[in-house]
C-alpha positions in Angstrom: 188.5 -119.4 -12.9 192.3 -119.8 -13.9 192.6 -117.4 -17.3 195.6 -118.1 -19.1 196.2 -116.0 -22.5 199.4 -116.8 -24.3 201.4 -120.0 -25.0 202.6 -121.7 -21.7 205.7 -123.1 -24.0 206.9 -120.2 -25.3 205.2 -116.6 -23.0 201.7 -116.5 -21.3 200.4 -114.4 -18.5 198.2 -117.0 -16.0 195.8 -115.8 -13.5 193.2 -116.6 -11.1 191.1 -114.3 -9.0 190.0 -116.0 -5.7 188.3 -112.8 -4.4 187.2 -109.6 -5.8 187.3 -106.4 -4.1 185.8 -103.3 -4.9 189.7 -101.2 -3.9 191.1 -100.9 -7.2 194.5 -100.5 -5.5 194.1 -104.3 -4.4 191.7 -105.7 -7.0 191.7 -108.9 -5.7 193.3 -111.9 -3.9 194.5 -114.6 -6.3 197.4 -115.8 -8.3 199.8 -114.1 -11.1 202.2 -116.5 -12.8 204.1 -115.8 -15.8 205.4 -118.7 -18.0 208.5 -118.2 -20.3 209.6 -121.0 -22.2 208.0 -123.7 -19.9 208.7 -122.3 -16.6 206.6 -120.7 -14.4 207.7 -117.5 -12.4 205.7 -116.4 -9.6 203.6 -118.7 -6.9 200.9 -120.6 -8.1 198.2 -121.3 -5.6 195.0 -119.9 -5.0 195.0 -116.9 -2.4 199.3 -115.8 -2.9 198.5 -112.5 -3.4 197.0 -109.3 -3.9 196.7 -108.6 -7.6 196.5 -105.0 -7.9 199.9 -104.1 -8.3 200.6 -107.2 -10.7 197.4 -105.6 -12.7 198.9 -102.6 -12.9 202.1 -103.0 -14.2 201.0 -105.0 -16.9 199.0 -101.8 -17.9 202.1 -99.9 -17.4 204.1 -101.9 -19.8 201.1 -101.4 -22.4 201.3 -97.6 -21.5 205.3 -97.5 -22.1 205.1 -99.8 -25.4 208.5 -99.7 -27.0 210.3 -97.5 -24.3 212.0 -100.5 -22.5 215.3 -99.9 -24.1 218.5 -99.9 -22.6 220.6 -100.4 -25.9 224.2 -101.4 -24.8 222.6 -104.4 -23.3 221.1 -105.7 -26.1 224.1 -107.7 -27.2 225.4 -109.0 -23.6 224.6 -112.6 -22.6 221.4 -113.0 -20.8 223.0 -114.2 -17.9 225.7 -111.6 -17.2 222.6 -109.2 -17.6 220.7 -111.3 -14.6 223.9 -111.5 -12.9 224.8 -107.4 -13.0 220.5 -106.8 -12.0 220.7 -109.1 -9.0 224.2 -108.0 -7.8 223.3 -104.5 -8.0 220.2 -104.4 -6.1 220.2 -107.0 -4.1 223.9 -107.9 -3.0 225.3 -106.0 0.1 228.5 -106.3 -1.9 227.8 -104.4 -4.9 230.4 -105.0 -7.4 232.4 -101.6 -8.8 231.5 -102.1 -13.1 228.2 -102.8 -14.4 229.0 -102.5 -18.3 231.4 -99.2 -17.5 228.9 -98.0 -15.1 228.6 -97.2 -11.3 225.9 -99.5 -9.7 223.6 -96.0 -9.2 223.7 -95.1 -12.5 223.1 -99.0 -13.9 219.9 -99.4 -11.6 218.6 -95.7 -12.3 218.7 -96.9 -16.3 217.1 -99.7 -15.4 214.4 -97.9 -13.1 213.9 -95.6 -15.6 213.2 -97.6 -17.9 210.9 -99.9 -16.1 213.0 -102.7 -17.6 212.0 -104.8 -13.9 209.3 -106.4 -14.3 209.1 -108.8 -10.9 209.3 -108.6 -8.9 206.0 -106.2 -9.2 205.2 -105.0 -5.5 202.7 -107.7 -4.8 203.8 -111.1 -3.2 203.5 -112.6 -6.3 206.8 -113.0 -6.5 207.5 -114.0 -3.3 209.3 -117.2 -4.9 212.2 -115.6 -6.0 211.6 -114.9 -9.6 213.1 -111.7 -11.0 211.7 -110.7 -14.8 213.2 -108.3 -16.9 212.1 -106.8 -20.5 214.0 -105.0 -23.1 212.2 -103.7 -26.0 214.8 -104.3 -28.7 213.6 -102.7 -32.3 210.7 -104.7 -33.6 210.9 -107.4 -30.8 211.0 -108.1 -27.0 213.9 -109.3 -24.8 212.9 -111.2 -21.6 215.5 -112.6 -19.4 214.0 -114.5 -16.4 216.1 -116.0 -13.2 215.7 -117.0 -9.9 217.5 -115.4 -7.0 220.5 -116.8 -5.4 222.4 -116.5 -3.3 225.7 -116.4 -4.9 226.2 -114.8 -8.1 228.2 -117.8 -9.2 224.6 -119.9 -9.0 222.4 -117.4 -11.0 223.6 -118.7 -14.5 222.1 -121.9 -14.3 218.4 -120.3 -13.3 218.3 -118.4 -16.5 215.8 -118.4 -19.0 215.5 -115.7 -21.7 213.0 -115.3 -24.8 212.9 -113.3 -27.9 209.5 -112.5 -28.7 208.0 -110.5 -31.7 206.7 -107.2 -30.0 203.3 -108.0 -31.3 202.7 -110.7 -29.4 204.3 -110.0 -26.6 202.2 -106.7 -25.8 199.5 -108.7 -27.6 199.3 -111.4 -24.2 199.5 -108.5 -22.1 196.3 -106.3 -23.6 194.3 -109.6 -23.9 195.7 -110.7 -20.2 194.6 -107.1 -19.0 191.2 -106.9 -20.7 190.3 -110.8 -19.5 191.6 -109.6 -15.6 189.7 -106.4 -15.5 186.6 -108.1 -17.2 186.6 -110.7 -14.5 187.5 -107.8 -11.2 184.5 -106.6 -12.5 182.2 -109.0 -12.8 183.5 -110.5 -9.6 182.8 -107.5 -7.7 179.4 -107.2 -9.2 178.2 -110.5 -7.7 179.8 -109.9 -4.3 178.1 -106.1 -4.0 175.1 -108.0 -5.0 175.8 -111.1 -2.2 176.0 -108.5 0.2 173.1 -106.2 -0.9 171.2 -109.1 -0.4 171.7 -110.5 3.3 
């Protein structure tokens, strides 16, 4: 069953469980998409990935409500943001200034503050997608792109979304409840499949 909670148009949280297991550490094989303004990030098709880790750090982000912050961001262009993140842990290169900091010290603030999203630690995002969320005051900062492979090309795969911090970690408590609802129930019927033969 594909569960999608959210608004595909503006920020939802889609995903399907194609098997449950009972190791909570993997909960299940499936699919975890997020949609920001119309786009999807993350591979959609049945079987992509485990979903454990994808399950968990939505329930992180619940957890750390409100402590995303990194405030000397908040007022620099989404994609000079995506561009510093991907240069800065991904690029061999690694440029000398990330907003009048060293790249250690810009990619411990952003560890620290679990402002990463996904990629999550599942294969989820095995397309490429790379999600980050600042909580900003009473709303939520998400800046989405896709990763390339010069930072000249990032620009144009950037997608961000300013979201009322209410609904945002609204889609995420529903998304969680509806996922571990369905683990559940999932791995209920496939104890009892196997009790059986």
């Amino acid at each position: 069953m594909v569960a999608v909670v959210g608004d595909r148009t503006s920020f939802a949280i889609e995903s399907a469980i194609t098997q449950a297991f009972p190791n909570i550490a993997q909960r299940a094989l499936g699919y975890f998409v997020i949609h920001i303004r119309g786009k999807a990030y993350g591979v959609q098709k049945p079987g992509a990935s485990m979903l454990g880790c994808s399950f968990e750090a939505v329930n992180d982000r619940l957890r750390r409500r409100g402590t995303h912050q990194v405030p000397f961001l908040s007022t620099i262009d989404a994609p000079l943001i995506a561009e510093a993140y991907l240069d800065a842990w991904y690029r061999q290169t690694a440029r000398v200034d990330y907003f009048g900091l060293p790249a250690a010290d810009f990619t411990e603030i952003l560890h620290g503050n679990a402002i990463v999203w996904a990629p999550d630690g599942d294969e989820s995002f095995d397309d490429g997608s790379h999600i980050l969320q600042f909580d900003v005051g009473h709303q939520v900062r998400l800046i989405a792109s896709a990763h390339a492979e010069s930072p000249e090309d990032v620009g144009g795969t950037v997608v961000e979304k300013w979201l009322d911090d209410e609904v945002f970690y609204s889609v995420l408590s529903r998304w969680s409840e509806q996922f571990a609802a369905e683990w559940a129930n999932k791995s209920n019927e496939n104890s009892a499949s196997s009790v059986s033969n």
